[in-house]
C-alpha positions in Angstrom: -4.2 -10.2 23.9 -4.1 -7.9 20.6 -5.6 -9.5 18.1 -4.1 -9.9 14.1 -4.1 -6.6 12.6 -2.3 -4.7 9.6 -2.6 -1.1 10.3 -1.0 2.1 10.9 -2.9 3.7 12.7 -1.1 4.1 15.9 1.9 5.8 13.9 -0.6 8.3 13.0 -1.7 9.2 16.4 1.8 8.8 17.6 2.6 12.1 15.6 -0.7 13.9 15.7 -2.5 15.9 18.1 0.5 16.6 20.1 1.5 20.3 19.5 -0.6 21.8 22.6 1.1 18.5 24.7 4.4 20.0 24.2 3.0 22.8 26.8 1.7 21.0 29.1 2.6 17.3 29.5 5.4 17.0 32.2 6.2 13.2 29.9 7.5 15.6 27.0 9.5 17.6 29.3 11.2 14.8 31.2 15.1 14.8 31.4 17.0 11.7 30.9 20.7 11.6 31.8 23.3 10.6 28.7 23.8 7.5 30.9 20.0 6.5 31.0 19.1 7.3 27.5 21.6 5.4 25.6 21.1 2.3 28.3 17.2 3.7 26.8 19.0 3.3 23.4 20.9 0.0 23.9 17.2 -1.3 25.1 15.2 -0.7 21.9 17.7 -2.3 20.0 17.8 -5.6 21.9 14.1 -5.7 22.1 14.0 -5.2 18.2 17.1 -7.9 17.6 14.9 -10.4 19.9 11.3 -9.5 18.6 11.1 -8.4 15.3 10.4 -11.0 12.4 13.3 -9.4 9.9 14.7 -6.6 10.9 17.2 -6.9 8.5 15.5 -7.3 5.1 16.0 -4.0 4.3 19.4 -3.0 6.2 22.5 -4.3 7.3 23.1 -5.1 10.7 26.6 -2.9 10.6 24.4 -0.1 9.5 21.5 -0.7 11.8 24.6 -1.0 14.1 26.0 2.4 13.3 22.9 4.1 13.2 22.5 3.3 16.9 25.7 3.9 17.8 25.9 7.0 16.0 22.8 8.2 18.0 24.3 7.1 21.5 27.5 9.1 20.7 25.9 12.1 19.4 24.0 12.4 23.7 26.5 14.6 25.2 23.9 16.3 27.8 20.7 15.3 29.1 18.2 15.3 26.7 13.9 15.8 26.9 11.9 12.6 26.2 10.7 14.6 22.8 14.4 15.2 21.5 14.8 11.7 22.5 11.8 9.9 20.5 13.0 11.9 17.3 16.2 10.6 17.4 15.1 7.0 18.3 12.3 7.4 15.7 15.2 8.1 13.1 16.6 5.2 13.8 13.4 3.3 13.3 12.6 4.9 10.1 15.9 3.5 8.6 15.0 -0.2 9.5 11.9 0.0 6.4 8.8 -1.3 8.8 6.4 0.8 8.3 4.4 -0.6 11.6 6.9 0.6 14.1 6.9 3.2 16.1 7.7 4.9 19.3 5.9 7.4 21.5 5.5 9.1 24.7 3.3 7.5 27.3 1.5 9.9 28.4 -1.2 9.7 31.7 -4.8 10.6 31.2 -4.3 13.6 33.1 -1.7 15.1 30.7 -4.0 14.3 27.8 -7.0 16.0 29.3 -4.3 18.7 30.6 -3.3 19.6 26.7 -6.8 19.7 25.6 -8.0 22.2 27.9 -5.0 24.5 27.8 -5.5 24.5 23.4 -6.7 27.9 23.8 -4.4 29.4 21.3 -3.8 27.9 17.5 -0.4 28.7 17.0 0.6 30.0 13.0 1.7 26.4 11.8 -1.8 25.3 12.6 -3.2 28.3 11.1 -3.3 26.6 7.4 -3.9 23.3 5.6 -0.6 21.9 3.5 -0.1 19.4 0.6 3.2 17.7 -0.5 2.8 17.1 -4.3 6.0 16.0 -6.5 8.6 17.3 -3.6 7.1 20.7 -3.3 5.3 22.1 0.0 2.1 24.2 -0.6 -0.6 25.4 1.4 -3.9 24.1 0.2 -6.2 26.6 2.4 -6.7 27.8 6.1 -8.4 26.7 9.4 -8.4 30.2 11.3 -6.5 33.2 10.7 -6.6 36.7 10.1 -3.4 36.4 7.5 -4.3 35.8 3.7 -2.1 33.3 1.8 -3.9 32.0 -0.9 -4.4 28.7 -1.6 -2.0 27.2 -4.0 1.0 29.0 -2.8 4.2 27.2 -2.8 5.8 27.6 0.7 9.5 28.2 0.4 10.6 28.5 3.6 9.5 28.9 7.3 11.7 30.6 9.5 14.6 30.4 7.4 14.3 26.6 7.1 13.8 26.1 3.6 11.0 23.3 2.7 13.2 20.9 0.7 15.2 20.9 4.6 11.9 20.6 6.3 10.3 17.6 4.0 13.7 15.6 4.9 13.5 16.6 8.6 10.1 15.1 8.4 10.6 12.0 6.1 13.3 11.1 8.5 11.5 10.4 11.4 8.6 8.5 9.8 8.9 5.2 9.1 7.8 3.3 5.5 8.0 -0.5 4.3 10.9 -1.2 2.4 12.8 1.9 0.5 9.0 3.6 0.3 8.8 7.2 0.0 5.1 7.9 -1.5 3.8 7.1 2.2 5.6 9.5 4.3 4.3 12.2 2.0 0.7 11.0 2.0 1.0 10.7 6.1 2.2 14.5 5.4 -0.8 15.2 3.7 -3.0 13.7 6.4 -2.4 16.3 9.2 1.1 15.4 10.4 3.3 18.9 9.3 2.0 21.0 12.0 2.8 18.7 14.8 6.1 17.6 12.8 7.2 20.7 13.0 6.4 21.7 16.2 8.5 18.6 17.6 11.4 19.2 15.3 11.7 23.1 15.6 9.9 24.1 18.3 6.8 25.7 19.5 6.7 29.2 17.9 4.2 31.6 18.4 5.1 34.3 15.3 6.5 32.5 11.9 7.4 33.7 8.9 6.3 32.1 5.9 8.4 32.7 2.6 5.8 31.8 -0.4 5.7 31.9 -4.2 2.0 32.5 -6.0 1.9 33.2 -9.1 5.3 33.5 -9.9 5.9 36.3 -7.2 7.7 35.7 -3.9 6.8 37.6 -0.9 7.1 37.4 3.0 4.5 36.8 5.7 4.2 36.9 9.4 1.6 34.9 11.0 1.0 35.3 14.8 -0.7 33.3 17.6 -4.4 33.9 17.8 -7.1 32.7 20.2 -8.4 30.0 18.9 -12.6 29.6 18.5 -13.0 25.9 17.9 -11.2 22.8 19.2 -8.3 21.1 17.5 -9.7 18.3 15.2 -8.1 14.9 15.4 -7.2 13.4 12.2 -10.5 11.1 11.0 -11.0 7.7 9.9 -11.8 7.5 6.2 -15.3 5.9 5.4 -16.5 3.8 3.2 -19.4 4.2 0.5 -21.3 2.0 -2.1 -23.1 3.2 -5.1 -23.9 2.3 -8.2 -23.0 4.6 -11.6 -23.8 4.2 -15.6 -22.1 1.7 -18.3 -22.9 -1.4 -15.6 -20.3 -0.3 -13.0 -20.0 -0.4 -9.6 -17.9 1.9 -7.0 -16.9 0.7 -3.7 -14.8 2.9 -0.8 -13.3 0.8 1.6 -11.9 3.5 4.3 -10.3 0.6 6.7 -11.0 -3.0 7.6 -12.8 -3.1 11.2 -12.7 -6.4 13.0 -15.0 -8.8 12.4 -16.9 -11.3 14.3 -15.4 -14.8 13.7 -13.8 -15.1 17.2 -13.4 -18.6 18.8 -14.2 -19.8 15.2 -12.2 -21.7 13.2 -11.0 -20.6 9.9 -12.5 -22.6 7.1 -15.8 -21.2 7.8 -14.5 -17.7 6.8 -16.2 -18.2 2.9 -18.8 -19.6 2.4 -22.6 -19.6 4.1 -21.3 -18.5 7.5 -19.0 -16.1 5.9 -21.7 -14.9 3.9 -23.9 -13.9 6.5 -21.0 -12.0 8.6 -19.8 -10.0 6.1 -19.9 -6.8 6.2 -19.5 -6.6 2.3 -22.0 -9.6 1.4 -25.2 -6.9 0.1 -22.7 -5.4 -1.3 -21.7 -7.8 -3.7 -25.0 -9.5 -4.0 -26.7 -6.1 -4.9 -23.7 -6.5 -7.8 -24.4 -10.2 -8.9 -28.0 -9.2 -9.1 -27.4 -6.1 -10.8 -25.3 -7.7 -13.8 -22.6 -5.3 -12.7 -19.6 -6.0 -15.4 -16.8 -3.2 -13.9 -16.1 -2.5 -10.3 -13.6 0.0 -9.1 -12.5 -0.5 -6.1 -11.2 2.6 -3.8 -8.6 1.9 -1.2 -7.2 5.3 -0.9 -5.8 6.6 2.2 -7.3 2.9 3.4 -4.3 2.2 6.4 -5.0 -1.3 6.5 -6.8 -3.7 9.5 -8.1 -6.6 10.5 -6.2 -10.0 8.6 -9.7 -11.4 8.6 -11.9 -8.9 7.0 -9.4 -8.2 4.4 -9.0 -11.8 3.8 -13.1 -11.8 3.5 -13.1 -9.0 1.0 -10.8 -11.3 -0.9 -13.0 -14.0 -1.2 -15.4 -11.3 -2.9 -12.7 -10.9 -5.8 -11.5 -14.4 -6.4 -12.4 -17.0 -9.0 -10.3 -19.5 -7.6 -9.0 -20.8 -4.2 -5.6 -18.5 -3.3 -3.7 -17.3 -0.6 -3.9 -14.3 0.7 -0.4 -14.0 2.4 2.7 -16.4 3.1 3.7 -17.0 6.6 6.1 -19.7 7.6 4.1 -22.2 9.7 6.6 -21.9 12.6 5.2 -18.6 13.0 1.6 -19.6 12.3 1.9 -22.5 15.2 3.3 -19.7 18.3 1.1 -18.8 19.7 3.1 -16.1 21.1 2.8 -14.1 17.7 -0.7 -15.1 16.1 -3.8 -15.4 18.7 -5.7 -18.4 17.1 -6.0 -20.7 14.6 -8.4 -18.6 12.3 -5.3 -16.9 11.3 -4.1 -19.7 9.7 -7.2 -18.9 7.2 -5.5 -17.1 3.7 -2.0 -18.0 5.3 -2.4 -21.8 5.5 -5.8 -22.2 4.2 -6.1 -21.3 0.4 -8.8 -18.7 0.8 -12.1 -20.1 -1.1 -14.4 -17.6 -3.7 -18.0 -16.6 -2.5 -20.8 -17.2 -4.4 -21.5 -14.1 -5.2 -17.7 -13.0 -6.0 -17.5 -10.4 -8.8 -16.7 -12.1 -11.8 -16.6 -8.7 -14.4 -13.8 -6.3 -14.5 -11.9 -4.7 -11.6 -10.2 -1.5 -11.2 -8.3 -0.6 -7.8 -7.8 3.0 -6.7 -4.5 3.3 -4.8 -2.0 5.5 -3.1 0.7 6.1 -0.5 -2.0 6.2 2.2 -3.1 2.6 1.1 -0.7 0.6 3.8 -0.5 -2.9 5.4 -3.9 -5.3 4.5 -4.7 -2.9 1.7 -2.0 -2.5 0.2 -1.3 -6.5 0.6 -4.6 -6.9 -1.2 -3.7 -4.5 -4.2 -0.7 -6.7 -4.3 -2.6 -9.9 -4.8 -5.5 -8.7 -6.9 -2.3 -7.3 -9.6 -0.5 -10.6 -8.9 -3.5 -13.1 -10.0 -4.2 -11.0 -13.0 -7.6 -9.5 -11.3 -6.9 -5.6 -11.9 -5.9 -3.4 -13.2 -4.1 -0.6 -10.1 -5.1 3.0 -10.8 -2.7 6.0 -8.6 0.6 5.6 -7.1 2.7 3.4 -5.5 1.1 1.9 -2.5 2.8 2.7 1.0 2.7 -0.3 2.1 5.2 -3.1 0.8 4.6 -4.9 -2.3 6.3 -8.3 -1.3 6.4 -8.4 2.2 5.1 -6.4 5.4 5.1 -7.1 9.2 1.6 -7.9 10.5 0.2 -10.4 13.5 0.1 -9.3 17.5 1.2 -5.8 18.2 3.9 -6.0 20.6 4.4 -3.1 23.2 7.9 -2.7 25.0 8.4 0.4 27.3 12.0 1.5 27.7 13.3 1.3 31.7 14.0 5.0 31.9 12.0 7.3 29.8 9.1 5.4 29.7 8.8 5.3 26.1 6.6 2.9 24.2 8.2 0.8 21.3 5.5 -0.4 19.2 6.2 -3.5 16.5 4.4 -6.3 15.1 5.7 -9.9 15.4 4.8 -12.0 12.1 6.3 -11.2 8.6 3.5 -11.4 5.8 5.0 -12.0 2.2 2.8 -12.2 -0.7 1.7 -15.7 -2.6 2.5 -13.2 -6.2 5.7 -11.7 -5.2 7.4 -9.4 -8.2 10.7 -7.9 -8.9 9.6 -4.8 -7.2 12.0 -5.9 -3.6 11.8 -2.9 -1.1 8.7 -0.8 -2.5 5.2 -0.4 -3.1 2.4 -2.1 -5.7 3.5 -0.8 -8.7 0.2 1.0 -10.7 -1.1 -0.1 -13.9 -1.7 3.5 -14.7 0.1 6.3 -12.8 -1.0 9.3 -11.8 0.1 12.5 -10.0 -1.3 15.8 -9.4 -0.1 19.4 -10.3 -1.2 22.0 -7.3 -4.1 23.4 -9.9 -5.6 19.6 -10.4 -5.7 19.1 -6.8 -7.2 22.5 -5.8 -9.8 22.0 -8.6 -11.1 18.5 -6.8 -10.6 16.7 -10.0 -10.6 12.9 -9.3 -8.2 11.7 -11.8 -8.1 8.1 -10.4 -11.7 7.9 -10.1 -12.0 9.5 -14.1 -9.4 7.5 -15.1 -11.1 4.1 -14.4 -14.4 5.6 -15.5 -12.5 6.3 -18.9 -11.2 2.7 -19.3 -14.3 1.3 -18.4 -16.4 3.6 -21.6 -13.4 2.2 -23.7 -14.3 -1.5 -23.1 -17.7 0.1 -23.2 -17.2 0.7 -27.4 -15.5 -2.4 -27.7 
């Protein structure tokens, strides 16, 4: 059984690492008939009708309905498994459940297939790219013999100009609610190359139209041999450390599981809960310290395990709260939550630690921070505890879908439809239906800022902090 989890992470590798596959994985290439890919069609949305907590919080079931039927109608030839997914992921996109996703299935002998026929890095791979206020630029280069400095704003590829490309790719990946700041942080994490590769095709010369500096110009990249293997996009990590004016900084780069199982959950705070934690030194080190600020990063943090999020909480509380509402018919099926220690910050008001911070807390956020982080953000803003530093949070401010992950493979292609089963709504809901925590303090980035490696969230909170300092 898959255990409780808030996380993205299989979207991620859904998308990523698949450009080389398209070569050489016979599961890409498969044909489906029209008749076998709408029944494939039909399938995904009776499985989502029968197993997903609310699928229509966010759309209408006539447009759900037309969406679908729209997609059926437009298969008028067989059609790859690839061309397939995109239009079924689409679909998916439009339902604003950030957790779902579809892929390939693909055996291990395609995956070790596509990593030793990566031989070449094709000219899409050939540079790094960020999506800043609706613009496309490239950031820097991997390997290439083609100079495009860093900072240039990417106008078009092929033709295709890049306000065309961003909506090609911000339809086919999914977001909580009406969300837009996560699909162009999951942009920024690696995803365009293999994006585009799926929605245009492999190519093996481009041309790139670019703007630096106020001048336009045209450049061919080619195909090159390529010297080191592709790199799979990383986990963030966490960090620690102490800095001046009695503050602390904390990363949290994702919530691993922890080791409570077979336990119940009241025993999640206090001594026991003490001496699992992962974060316990951590915030005894503060205590003993006389730390008065904290910032908190949770940055490009995707999300995790319900009960180390829920045990981070207890870090940050002064009072006995929930961490998430779920309607105790859910809570008692056992079919959508494993045990009863999920019933702990859902049921059971989650209880302070003794060594929760008590001074003043600052919360780095942005459209990476998804599912149990961005839940957290949510109810730290909600009781009053923070202040949020960034941009709106990719995951959903009121609501999200957590619990078991729930696989379904389609009868014909073989596809994978990947939801969860439990709706998670926060205890401090705000007017803010359909998006993303909301930050205290906004801030954005011009291409310059970002190539300089400024930290403006991180300088920010260090500036608010002095002020309180003089106070």
């Amino acid at each position: 059984m898959k255990y409780w989890a808030l996380s993205i992470f299989v979207f991620l590798t859904c998308f990523s690492g698949q450009l080389q596959a398209q070569l050489h994985c016979p599961s890409y290439d498969k044909i489906n008939s029209v008749k076998d890919a709408r029944a494939d069609i039909d399938f995904i949305r009776n499985s989502l009708e029968k197993e997903h907590p609310n699928l229509y919080r966010y759309i209408s079931k006539q447009a759900f309905d037309n969406k679908i039927d729209s997609l059926k109608s437009s298969l008028k030839r067989p059609v790859t498994n690839i061309a397939l997914r995109l239009g079924i992921a689409s679909v998916l996109s439009s339902i604003g459940d950030g957790h779902l996703s579809i892929r390939i299935n693909l055996s291990n002998t395609e995956v070790e297939a596509a990593k030793a026929a990566a031989i070449n890095i094709y000219p899409i791979e050939q540079f790094k790219y960020r999506v800043l206020q609706g613009r496309l630029y490239i950031t820097g280069a991997s390997e290439t013999n083609v100079v495009i400095p860093s900072g240039a704003e990417v106008l078009s590829i092929n033709g295709i100009a890049a306000a065309k490309m961003l909506a090609d790719f911000f339809s086919v990946i999914p977001s909580d609610g009406y969300n837009q700041t996560f699909k162009s942080q999951a942009l920024n994490m690696g995803l365009i190359p293999d994006l585009f590769t799926q929605l245009y095709g492999l190519k093996k010369n481009i041309l790139f139209k670019v703007k630096f500096n106020d001048t336009e110009r045209l450049v061919e990249v080619k195909a090159l041999p390529r010297k080191t293997p592709p790199q799979p996009i990383g986990e963030v990590t966490s960090d620690f450390k102490l800095l001046p004016n009695g503050t602390g900084y904390l990363k949290i780069g994702s919530f691993p599981r922890m080791p409570f199982d077979g336990m119940p959950g009241q025993i999640q705070s206090g001594v026991m809960g003490d001496l699992l934690s992962p974060y316990a030194s951590v915030f005894w080190r503060l205590s003993n310290t006389r730390t008065t600020s904290l910032i908190l990063d949770l940055r490009n943090n995707h999300g995790g395990d319900f009960i180390a999020v829920t045990n981070l909480f207890s870090y940050l509380i002064s009072r006995p709260s929930l961490f998430a509402k779920v309607d105790n018919n859910v809570l008692n099926d056992k079919t959508k939550t494993p045990d009863e220690r999920v019933k702990y910050g859902s049921a059971i008001p989650v209880t302070p630690q003794s060594a929760n911070f008590r001074g003043k807390l600052f919360v780095l956020v942005n459209g990476c921070t998804f599912s149990a982080a961005s839940l957290l953000a949510a109810n730290l803003q909600g009781l009053g505890n923070a202040v949020i530093i960034g941009e709106e949070t990719g995951g959903g401010r009121n609501a999200l879908m957590g619990g078991l992950t729930k696989d379904v493979t389609t009868p014909h292609s073989g596809m994978i439809l990947q939801l969860r089963t439990v709706q998670m709504e926060s205890p401090v809901p705000d007017n803010t239906e359909g998006r993303g925590v909301m930050p205290d303090i906004a801030i954005s980035y011009s291409i310059n800022e970002y190539l300089s490696g400024v930290d403006k969230e991180l300088e920010r909170a260090k500036s608010e902090i002095a002020k309180q300092a003089v106070k």
